[in-house]
N, C-alpha and C positions, 0 to 999 in steps of 0.2 A: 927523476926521469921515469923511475918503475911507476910508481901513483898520478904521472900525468899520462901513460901508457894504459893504466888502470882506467882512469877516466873515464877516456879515448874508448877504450873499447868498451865500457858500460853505458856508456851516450851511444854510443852504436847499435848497442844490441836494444837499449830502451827506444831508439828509433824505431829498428823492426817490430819488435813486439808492439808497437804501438800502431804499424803500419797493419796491422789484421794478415790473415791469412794471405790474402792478396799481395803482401809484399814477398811474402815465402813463395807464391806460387812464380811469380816474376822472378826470384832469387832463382829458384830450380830451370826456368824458362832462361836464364840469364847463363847459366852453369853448360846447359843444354846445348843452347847455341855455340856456346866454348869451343867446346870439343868439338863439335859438327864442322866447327872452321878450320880447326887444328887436321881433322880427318882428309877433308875435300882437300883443302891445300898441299898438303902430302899424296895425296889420289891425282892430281892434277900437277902433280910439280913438272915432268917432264914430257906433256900435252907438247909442248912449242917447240921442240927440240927437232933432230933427226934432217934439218935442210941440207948441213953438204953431204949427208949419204945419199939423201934421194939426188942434189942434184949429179954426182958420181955416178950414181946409175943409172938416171936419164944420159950421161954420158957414152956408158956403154952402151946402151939399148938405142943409140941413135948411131953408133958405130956399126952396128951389129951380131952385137955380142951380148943378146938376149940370156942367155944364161948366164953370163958373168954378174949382168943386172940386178936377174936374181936371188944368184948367190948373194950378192951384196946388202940386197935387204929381206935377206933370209932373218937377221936379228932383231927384225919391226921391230918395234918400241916403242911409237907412238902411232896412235888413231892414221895418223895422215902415213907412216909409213905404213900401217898395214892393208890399209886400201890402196894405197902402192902397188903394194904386193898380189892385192890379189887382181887387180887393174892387169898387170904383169901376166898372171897366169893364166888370166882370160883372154889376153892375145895373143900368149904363144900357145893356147891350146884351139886359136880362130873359132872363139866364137862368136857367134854375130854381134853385131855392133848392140839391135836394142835389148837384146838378152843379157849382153856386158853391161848393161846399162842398168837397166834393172838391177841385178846382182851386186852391182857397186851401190843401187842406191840405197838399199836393204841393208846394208851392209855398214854405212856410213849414217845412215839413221840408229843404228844398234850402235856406235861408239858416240854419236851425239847424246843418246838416252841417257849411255852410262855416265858420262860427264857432268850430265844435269841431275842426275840422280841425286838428292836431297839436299840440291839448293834453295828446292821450292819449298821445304820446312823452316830451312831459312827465312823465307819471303815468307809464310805461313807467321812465324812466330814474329817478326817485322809490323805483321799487317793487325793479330790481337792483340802483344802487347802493349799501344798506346789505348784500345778500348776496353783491356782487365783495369790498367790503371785509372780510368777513366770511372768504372766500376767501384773499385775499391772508394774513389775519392768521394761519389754519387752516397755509398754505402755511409762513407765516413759522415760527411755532411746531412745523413739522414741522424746519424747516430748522434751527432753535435745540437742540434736543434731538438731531439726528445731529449737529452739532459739539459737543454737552457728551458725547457717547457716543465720538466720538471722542478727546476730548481724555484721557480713562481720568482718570487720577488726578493730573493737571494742572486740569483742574474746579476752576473756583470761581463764586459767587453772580456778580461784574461778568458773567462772562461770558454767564449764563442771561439775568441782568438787561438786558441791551445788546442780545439776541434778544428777547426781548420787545417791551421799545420799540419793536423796527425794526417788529414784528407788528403790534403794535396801531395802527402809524401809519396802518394800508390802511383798519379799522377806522373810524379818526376824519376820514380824507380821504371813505370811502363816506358816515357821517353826514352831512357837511358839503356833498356834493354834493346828499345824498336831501333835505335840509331844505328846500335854496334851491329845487329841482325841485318838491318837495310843496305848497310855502306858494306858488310860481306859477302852477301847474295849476290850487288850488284858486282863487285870487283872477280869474284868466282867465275857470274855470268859474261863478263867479258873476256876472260880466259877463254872460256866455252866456244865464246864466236869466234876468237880467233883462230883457235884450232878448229873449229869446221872450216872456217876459211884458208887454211892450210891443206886440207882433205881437196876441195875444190878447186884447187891450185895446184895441186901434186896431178888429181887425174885429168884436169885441162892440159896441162905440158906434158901427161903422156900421151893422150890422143893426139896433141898435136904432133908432136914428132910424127908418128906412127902413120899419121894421117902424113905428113913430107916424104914420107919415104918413099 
């Protein structure tokens, strides 16, 4: 088990080393990506949250008990409660409808920023690593043909064959990096939209109340 372990991990590493720097640079881009999803995903974990408080104090604030309202989501927590809240303090402090308007939208553009804040490195590393690996492969393939030109009339089929391989490995490491980057970005960016659309939902049922009254 130890010497087919051994193997295993020296066919590994004779992979990379063969794959040129290009396969390091995807490994590090690969590593990169990692973390950046482990980050986000924990920065956005409780984006969705916070509906029966707000709608709790939609409750009050349509009874009349604007401050209880407040009180209530005095704990924001997420994007969409806090422009709740401050949706809230801009009508109990009467100020004009397009002034409130403004001020929520500034407001709710500043928690959309931060949500999206480095998914586009995401999308970034998505969008070069299929053309590093693409590179690498171009490189490798350059590199395979001046050693079958040198070899003259020594050339044979393993030889092209074994260049190739090495090529296309940059190839299948850039796929394998752009997948796992692509399929995070977008699953992040859907979170994203949902909670704006959460934002845009909370201050339509306040105005709307507030507008019944």
């Amino acid at each position: 088990y130890l010497r087919d372990t051994g193997e295993i991990m020296g066919d590994l590493a004779g992979m990379l080393q063969s794959g040129g720097p290009i396969v390091w640079l995807l490994i590090v881009l690969s590593i990169f990506s990692l973390m950046l999803i482990c980050v986000k995903t924990l920065a956005l974990r409780g984006v969705l949250g916070g509906e029966p408080r707000r709608a709790a104090a939609f409750e009050q604030w349509s009874g009349g008990d604007k401050t209880a309202a407040m009180r209530a989501m005095d704990s924001a927590s997420t994007p969409a409660d806090r422009i709740t809240l401050a949706a809230m303090e801009g009508l109990a402090a009467n100020k004009p409808r397009p002034v409130l308007t403004d001020d929520l939208e500034w407001r709710g553009n500043s928690e959309v920023a931060a949500m999206n804040r480095q998914i586009r490195i995401l999308e970034l590393i998505a969008m070069i690593s299929p053309l590093l690996g693409l590179l690498g492969t171009v490189l490798g393939m350059i590199q395979s043909f001046q050693e079958l030109a040198l070899a003259e009339g020594a050339a044979n089929a393993s030889l092209l064959a074994a260049g190739i391989w090495q090529a296309l490995l940059t190839t299948a490491a850039g796929l394998l990096v752009a997948i796992a980057a692509a399929v995070a970005a977008s699953l992040l960016t859907e979170k994203v939209e949902r909670a704006t659309g959460l934002i845009e939902t909370a201050v339509g049922q306040l105005f709307a109340i507030e507008d019944s009254r």
